[in-house]
C-alpha positions in Angstrom: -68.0 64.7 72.6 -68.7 68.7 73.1 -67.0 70.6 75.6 -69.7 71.3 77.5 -69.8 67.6 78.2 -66.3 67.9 80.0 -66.4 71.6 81.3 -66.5 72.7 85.6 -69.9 75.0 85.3 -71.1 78.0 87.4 -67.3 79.2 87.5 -67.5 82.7 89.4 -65.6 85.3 88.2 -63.3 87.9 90.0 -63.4 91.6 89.2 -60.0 93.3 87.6 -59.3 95.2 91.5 -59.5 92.3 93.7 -56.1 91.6 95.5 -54.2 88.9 94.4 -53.6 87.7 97.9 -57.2 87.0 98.1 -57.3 85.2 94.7 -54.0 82.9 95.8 -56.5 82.2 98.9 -59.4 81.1 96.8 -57.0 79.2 94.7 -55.7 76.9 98.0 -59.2 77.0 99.1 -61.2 75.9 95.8 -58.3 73.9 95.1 -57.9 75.6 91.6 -55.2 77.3 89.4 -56.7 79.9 87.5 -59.4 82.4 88.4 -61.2 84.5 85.0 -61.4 88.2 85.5 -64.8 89.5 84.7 -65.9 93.4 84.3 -69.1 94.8 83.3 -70.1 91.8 82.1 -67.6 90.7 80.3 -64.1 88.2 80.4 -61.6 90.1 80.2 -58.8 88.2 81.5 -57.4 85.2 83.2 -55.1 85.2 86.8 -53.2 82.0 87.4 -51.4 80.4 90.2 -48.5 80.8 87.5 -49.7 84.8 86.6 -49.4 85.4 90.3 -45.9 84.4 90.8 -44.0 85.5 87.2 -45.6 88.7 87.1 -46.5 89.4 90.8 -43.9 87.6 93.3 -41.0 87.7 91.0 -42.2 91.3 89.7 -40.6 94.9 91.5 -43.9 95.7 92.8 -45.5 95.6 96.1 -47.5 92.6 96.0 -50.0 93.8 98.4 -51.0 96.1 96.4 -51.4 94.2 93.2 -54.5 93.7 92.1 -56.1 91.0 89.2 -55.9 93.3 86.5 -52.1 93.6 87.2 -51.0 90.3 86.7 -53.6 88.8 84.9 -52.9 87.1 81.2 -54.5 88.3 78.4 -55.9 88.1 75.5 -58.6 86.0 76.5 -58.5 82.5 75.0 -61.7 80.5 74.9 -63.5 78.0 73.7 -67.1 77.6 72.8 -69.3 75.2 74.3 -70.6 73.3 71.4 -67.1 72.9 70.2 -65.6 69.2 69.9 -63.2 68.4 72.5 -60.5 67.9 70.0 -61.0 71.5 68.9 -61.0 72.4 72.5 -57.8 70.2 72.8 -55.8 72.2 69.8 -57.0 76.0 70.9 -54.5 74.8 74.2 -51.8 73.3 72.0 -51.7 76.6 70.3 -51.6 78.5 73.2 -49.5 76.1 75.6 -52.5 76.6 78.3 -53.7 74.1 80.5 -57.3 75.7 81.2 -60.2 77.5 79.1 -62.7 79.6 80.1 -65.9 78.2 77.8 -68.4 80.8 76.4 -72.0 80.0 75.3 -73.7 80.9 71.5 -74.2 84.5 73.7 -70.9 84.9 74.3 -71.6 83.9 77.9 -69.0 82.4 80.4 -70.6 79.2 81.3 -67.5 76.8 82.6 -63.9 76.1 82.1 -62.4 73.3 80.9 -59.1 71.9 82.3 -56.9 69.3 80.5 -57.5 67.3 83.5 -61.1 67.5 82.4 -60.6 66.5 78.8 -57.9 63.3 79.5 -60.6 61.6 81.4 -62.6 61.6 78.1 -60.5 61.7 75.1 -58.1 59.1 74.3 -55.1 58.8 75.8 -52.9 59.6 72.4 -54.6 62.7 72.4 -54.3 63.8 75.4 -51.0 62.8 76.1 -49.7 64.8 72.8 -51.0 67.9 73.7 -49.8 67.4 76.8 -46.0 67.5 76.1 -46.8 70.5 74.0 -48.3 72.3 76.7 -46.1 71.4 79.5 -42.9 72.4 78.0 -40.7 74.9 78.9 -41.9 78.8 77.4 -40.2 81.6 78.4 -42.6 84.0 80.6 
């Protein structure tokens, strides 16, 4: 199975000034934990709900002030839409991530793919390992 066969599509994008009080908003209200950060056309970063509390809550800045580009984690990790979900699978092993922006043959943002998304199609054994290695403890 490809990971465009698993992925969320039509994911919208935020641009690197946008407050992050407004992204933690369309987080709660799109029920989501991580937001890509597009500019001129391009992903150039990833906020999450995580991003927003290490690096802006628990920072010494003013928070109302920050901004996407502040706090948001980068380099970008991805994977590519015709890739197997196992692929998919080991890119977030690697990187201890739990979501991945997916990019088309044009090097196109045209979903993301959650773990969530993948362990409702690959087997459990799979799923489950990567899993533990993603979910433990990394220093921030």
């Amino acid at each position: 199975m490809k990971v465009k066969d698993v992925m969320h599509r039509g994911v919208a994008w935020v641009q690197p000034d946008m407050p992050i009080a407004e992204i933690a908003r369309r987080m709660r209200d799109e029920d989501i934990g991580a937001v890509p950060v597009g500019e001129n056309d391009r992903l150039v970063g990833m906020v999450t709900d995580r991003d927003i509390v290490i690096r802006g809550l628990a920072g010494n800045a003013d928070c109302s002030k920050l901004t996407a580009g502040a706090v948001m984690s980068k380099p970008i990790v991805y994977a590519r839409s015709d890739e197997d979900i196992e692929d998919a699978l080991h890119i977030m092993e690697k990187n201890r991530i739990r979501r991945l922006p997916v990019i088309d043959e044009n090097k196109r943002m045209v979903g993301i793919v959650s773990l969530g998304d993948i362990a409702e199609s690959a087997g459990r054994d799979l799923t489950g390992e990567v899993m533990r290695s993603v979910s433990a403890h990394h220093p921030s």
